[in-house]
C-alpha positions in Angstrom: 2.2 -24.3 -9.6 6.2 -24.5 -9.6 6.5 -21.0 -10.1 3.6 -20.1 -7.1 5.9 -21.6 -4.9 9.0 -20.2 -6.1 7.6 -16.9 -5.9 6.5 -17.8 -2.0 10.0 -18.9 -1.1 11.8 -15.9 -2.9 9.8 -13.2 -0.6 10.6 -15.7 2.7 14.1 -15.6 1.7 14.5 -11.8 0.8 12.9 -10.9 4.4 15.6 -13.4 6.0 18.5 -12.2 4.2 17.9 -8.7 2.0 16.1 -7.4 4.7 19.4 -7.5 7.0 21.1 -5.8 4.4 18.8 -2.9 5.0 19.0 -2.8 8.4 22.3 -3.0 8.6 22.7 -0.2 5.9 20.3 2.0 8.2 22.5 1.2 11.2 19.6 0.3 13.7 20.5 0.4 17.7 18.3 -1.6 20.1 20.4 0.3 22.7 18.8 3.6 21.4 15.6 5.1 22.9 12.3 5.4 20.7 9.7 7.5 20.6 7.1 5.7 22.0 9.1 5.5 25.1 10.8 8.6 25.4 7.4 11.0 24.3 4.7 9.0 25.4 1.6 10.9 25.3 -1.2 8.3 26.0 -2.8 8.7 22.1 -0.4 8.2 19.3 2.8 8.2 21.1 2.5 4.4 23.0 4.2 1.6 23.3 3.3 -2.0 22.2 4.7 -5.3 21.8 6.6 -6.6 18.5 3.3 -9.0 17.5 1.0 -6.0 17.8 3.0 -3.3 16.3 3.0 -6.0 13.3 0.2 -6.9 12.8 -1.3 -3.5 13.1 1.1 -2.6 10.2 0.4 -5.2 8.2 -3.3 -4.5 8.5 -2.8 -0.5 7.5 -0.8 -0.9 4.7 -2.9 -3.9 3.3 -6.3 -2.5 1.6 -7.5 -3.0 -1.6 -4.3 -3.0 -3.5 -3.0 -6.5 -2.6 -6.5 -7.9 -3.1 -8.1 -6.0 -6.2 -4.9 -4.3 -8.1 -3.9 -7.9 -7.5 -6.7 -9.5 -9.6 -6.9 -6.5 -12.3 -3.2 -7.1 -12.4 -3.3 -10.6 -13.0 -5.3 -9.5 -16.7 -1.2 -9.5 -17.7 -0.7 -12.9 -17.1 2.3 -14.7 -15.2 4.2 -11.4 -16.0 2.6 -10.2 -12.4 4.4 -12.4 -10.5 7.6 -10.8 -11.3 6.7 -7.3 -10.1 4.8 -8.6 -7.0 8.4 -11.2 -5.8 10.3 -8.3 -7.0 8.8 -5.0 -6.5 8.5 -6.4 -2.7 11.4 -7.6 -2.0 13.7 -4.6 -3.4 11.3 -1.7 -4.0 8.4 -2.1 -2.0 9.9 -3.6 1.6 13.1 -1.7 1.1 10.6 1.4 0.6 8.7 0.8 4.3 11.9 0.0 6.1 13.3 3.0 5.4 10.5 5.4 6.1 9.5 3.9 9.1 13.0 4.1 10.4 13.7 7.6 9.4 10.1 8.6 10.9 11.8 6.4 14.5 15.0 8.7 14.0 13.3 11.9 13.7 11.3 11.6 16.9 7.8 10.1 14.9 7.9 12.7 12.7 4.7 12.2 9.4 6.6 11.3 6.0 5.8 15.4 4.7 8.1 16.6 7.5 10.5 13.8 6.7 10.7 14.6 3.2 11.2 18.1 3.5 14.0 18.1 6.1 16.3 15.9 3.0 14.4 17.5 -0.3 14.1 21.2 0.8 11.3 23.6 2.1 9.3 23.8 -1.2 8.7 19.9 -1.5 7.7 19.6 2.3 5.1 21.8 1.6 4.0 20.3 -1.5 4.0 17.0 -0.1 2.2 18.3 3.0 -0.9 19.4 0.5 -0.4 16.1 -1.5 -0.3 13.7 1.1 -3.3 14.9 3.0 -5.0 14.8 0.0 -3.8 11.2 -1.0 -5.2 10.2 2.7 -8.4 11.7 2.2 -8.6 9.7 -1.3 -7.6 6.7 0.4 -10.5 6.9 3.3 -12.9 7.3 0.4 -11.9 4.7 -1.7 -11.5 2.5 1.5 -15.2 3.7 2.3 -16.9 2.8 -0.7 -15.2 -0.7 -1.6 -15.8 -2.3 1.8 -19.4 -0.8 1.9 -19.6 -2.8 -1.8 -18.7 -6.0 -0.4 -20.8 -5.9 3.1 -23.7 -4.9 0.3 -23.4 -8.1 -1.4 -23.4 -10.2 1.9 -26.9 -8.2 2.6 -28.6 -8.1 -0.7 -32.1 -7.9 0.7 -31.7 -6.2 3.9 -29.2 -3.6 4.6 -28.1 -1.1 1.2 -25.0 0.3 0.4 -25.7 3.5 1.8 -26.6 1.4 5.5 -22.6 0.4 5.1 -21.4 3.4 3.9 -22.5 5.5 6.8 -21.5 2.1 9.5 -17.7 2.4 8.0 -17.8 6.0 8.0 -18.6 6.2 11.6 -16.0 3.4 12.3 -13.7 5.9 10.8 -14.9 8.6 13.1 -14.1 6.5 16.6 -10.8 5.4 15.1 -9.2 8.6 13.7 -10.2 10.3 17.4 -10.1 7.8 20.2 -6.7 6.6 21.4 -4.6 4.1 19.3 -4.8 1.4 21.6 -8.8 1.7 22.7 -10.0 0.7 19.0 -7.0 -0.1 16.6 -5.2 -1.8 19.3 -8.3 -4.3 20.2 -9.7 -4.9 17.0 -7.1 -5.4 14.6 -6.1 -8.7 16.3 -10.1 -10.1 15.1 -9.5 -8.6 11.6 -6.3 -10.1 11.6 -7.6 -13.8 11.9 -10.3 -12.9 9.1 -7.9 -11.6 6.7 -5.1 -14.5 7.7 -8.5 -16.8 7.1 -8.9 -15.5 3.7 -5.3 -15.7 2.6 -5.1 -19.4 3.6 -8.3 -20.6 3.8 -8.7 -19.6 -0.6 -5.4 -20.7 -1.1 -5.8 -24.3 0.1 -9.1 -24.4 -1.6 -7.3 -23.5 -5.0 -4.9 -26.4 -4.1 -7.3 -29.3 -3.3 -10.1 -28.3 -6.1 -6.8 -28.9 -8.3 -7.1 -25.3 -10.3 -4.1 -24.9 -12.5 -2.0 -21.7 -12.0 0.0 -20.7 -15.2 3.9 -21.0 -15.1 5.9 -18.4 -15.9 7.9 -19.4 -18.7 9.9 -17.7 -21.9 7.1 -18.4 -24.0 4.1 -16.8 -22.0 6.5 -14.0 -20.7 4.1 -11.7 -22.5 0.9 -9.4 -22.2 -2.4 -11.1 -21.9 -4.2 -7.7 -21.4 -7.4 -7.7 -23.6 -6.2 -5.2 -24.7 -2.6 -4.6 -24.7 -2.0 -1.6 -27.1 -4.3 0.1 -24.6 -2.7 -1.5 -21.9 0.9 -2.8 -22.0 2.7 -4.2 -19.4 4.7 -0.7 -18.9 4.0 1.0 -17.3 0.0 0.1 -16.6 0.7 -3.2 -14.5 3.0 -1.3 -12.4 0.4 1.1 -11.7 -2.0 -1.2 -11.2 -0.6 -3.6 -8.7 0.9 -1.1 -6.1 0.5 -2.2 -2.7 1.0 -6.2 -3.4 4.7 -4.4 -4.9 5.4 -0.6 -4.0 2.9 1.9 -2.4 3.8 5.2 -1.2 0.6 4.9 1.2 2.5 3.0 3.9 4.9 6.0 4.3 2.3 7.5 5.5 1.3 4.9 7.8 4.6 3.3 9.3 5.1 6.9 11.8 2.0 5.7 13.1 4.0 2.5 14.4 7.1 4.2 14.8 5.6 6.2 17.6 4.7 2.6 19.0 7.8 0.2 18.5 10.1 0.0 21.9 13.5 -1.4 20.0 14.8 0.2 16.9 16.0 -4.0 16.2 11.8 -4.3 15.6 11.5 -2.1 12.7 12.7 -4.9 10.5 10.0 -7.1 11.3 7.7 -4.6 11.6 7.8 -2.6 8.3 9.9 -4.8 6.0 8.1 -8.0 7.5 4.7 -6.6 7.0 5.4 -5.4 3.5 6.7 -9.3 2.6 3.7 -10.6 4.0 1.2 -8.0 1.6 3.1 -9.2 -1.4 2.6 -12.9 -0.5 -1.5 -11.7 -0.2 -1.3 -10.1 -3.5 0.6 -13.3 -4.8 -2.3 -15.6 -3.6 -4.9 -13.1 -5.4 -2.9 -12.9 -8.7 -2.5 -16.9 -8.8 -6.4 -17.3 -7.7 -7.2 -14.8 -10.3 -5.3 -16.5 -13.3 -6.8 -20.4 -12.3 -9.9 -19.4 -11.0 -11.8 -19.1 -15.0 -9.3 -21.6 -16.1 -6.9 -18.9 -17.2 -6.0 -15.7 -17.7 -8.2 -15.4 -21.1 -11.1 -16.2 -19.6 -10.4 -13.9 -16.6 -10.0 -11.0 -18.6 -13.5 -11.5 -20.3 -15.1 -12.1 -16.7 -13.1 -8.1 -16.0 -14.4 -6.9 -19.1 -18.0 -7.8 -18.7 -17.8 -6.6 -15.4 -16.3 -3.4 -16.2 -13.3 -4.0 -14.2 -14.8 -4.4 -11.6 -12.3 -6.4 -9.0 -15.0 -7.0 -6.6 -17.4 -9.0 -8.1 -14.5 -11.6 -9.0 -12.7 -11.5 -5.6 -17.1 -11.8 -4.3 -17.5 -15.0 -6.9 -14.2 -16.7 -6.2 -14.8 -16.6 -1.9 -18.1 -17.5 -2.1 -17.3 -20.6 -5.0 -14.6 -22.1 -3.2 -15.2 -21.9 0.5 -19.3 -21.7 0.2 -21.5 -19.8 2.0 -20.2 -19.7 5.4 -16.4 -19.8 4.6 -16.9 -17.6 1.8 -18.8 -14.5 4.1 -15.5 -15.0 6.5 -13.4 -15.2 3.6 -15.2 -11.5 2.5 -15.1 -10.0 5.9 -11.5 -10.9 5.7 -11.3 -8.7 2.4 -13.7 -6.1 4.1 -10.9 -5.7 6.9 -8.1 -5.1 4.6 -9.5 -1.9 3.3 -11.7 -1.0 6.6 -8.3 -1.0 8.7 -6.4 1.0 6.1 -9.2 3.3 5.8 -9.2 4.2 9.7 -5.9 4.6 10.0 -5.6 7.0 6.8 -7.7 9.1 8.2 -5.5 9.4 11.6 -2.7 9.6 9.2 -4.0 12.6 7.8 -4.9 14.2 10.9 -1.4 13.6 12.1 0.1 15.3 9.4 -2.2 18.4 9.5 -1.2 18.9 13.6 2.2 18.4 12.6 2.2 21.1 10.3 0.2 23.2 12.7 2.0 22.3 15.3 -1.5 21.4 17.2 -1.0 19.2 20.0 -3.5 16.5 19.9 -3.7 15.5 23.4 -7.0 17.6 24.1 -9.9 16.2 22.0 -11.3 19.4 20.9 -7.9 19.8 18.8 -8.4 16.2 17.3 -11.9 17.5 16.4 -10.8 21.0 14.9 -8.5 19.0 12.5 -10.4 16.2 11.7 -14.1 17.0 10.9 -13.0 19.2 7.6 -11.2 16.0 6.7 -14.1 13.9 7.0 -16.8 16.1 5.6 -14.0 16.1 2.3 -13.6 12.3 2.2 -17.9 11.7 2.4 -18.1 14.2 -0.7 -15.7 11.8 -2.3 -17.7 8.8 -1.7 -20.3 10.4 -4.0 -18.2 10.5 -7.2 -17.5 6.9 -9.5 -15.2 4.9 -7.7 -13.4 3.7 -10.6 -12.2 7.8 -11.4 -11.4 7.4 -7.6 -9.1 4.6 -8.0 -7.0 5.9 -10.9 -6.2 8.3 -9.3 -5.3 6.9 -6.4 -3.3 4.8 -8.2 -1.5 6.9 -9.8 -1.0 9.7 -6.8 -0.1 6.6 -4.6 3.0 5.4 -6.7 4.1 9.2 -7.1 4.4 9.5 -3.5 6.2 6.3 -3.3 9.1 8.2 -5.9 9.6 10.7 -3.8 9.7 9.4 -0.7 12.2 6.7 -2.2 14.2 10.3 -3.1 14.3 11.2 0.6 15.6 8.2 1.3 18.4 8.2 -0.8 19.5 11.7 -0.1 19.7 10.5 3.3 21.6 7.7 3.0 23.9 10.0 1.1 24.2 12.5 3.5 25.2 10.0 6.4 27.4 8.4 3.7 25.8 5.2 3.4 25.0 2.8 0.8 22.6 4.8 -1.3 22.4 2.8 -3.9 19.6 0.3 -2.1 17.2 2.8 -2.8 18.3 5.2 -5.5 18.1 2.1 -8.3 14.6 1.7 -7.1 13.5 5.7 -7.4 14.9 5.7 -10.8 12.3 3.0 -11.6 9.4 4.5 -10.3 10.7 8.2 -11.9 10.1 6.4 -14.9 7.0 4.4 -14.5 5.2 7.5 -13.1 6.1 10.0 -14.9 5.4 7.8 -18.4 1.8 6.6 -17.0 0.8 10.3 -16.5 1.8 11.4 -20.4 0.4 7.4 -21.6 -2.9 7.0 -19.8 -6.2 8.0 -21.2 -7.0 9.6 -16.7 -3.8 11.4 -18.2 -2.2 13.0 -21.5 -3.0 10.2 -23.7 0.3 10.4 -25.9 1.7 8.4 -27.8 3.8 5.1 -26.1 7.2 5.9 -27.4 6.8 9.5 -26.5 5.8 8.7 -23.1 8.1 5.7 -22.9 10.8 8.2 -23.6 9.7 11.6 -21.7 9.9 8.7 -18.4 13.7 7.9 -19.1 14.6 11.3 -19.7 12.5 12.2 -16.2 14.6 9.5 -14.3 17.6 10.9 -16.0 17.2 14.8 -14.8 16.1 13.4 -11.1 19.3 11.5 -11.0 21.4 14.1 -11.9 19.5 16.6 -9.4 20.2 14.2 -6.9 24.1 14.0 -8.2 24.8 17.5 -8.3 23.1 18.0 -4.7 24.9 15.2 -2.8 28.1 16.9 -4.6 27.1 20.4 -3.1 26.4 19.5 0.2 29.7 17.1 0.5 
């Protein structure tokens, strides 16, 4: 358990110290007035203390990915703990920070319009289409999986369909009604659950005296069942997004940059909260590995299942807290999704009025944007959620590159230390761009060709990015 622990303290410590670096790179000013206070408009635009603005962060950004891509992810072995301390602590944190604070600069704008003011007219509209579509994707896969779970609490009385249709409606209220008459009341509840669930299973693990595996030289290796199929690049990386780097929570820190009063917060807020879902996903990926007694047997308990995440994470609440401990355990998994689910949705509407410039005081313009958007993600919810999650996956991570990108051309521009984020969108150039030519859901070449085509991607974006920030200075 020596490394488990290691791998808590290194996220503690790169909050308290890396994360300074990053603010101070970004240059915030408490002194300077923020959107929530200077265009208050009563729904998205409203301010709220530091421990809400938090929490609710924490809650949007933490679905399914720190929780199930955690425990597919730990089919790899010990190797996972590496990208989760790591992926957090440089990519994934460094990743939030930024776009929340760029989204607090430029008046609350959504990531799309972000993007396109520091990459150019052409990708703002592309990543208007793609982001509304990754939103959509995200509601429906954030549908479906909590409806599984609430399923499995109810085997006998209420079907999936019951709780498919409950979390849809859910949706409905919290896309449309004011941020703080439904997100703003009810996150603080789903908050203990999921806090529960994290601690609660981890103290279990401790005093039933499971053994997690150390990460050392000679297991420093890929315990995939099948690792041809699957090595460790770039399908872990994939796999375990939001416990490391997800280009979701672009989309979702405007929604609390239209909330924070003091620029000083957003370090807290959207690094913090991103260090907090990596210590989640570090608890699942250690649970996952000791749990069977290894990470051998755990891949034969995935198999069986079909990869299927939820019957593990439904087996390990209900073995190691019982009954009663083990349904608050799973409502505290059911609220990670559910509250990343609502707020893609208001995400998405967002970022259709922004592009339409359709004020969304008057509730008949909320209504125009988002019924097409719901009607979309129920049709979604009736195709296999494991082509669903791929996908999502994949499209998640790709957003994260690009958005990483903006960054970095914006830290150019103001002549700033670019290098904190261009080192990490060189990374994800390569891991995306060689899981779309590797994986079967994609072109299904060959490893060294994909391998290859990935540096050689990374290589071309950086010299893009070279011969722009020469142009423009």
């Amino acid at each position: 358990m020596i490394t488990f622990f290691i791998s808590i303290a290194l996220l503690v410590l790169g909050y308290i110290f890396y994360s300074k670096v990053a603010e101070r790179i970004f240059g915030a000013d408490e002194k300077r007035e923020t959107p929530a206070l200077a265009m208050r408009d009563g729904v998205d635009y409203m301010p709220m203390p530091k421990w809400r603005t938090f929490l609710i962060q924490f809650l949007n950004i933490a679905g399914l990915g720190p929780i199930f891509g955690a425990v597919a992810g730990a089919m790899w072995g010990p190797v996972a703990f590496l990208w989760i301390v790591f992926g957090s602590i440089f990519g994934g944190a460094v990743h939030d920070y930024f776009s929340g604070m760029l989204s607090v600069k430029h008046k609350g704008l959504s990531i799309p319009e972000i993007v396109g003011i520091y990459l150019g007219v052409g990708t703002k509209q592309f990543m208007r289409g793609f982001t509304v579509l990754l939103m959509v994707i995200v509601g429906a896969v954030f549908i479906m999986g909590p409806a599984k779970i609430l399923e499995s609490l109810t085997p006998e009385t209420l079907t999936m369909n019951f709780w498919v249709w409950v979390v849809f409606i859910y949706y409905v209220l919290a896309t449309m009604l004011p941020i703080d008459k439904i997100i703003g009341r009810i996150y603080p509840v789903f908050g203990f659950a999921l806090l529960f669930m994290a601690v609660g299973l981890s103290m279990a693990l401790f005093v039933e005296g499971y053994q997690i595996p150390e990460l050392t030289l000679e297991n420093l290796t890929n315990f995939h069942d099948q690792p041809e199929k699957f090595p460790i690049f770039p399908m872990m990386f994939i796999t375990i997004a939001c416990g490391a780097i997800s280009g979701f929570h672009a989309t979702q820190a405007p929604l609390m940059a239209r909330c924070i009063t003091n620029e000083k917060q957003g370090r807290g807020v959207f690094y913090g909260a991103m260090i907090t879902e990596g210590i989640v996903a570090l608890i699942w990926a250690s649970i996952g590995m000791a749990f069977y007694g290894g990470v051998g047997p755990l891949n034969e308990i995935m198999v069986a299942n079909k990869g299927n995440a939820a019957f593990v994470v439904n087996e390990i609440s209900n073995s190691l807290l019982g009954k009663l401990g083990g349904a608050l355990a799973l409502l505290g998994v059911v609220a990670a999704p559910i509250t990343s689910g609502d707020t893609a949705f208001r995400s998405a509407r967002l970022i259709v009025a922004d592009f339409l410039k359709f004020k969304q005081g008057p509730i008949k313009n909320r209504l125009m944007v988002s019924i097409p958007l719901f009607a979309v993600g129920y049709g979604l919810t009736l195709v296999d959620f494991a082509v669903i999650w791929r996908y999502f996956a994949w499209s998640n991570q790709t957003l994260a590159m690009i958005v990483l990108w903006a960054i970095t051309v914006y830290l150019a521009r103001e002549k700033k230390f670019y290098w904190i984020t261009f080192i990490p969108a060189l990374f994800m150039t390569t891991v995306i761009t060689s899981y779309l030519l590797f994986a079967p859901e994609g072109f299904g070449l060959s490893y060294t060709v994909s391998v290859s085509a990935g540096l050689i991607a990374a290589l071309f974006f950086a010299l893009l990015f070279f011969v722009k920030v020469k142009k423009e200075s």
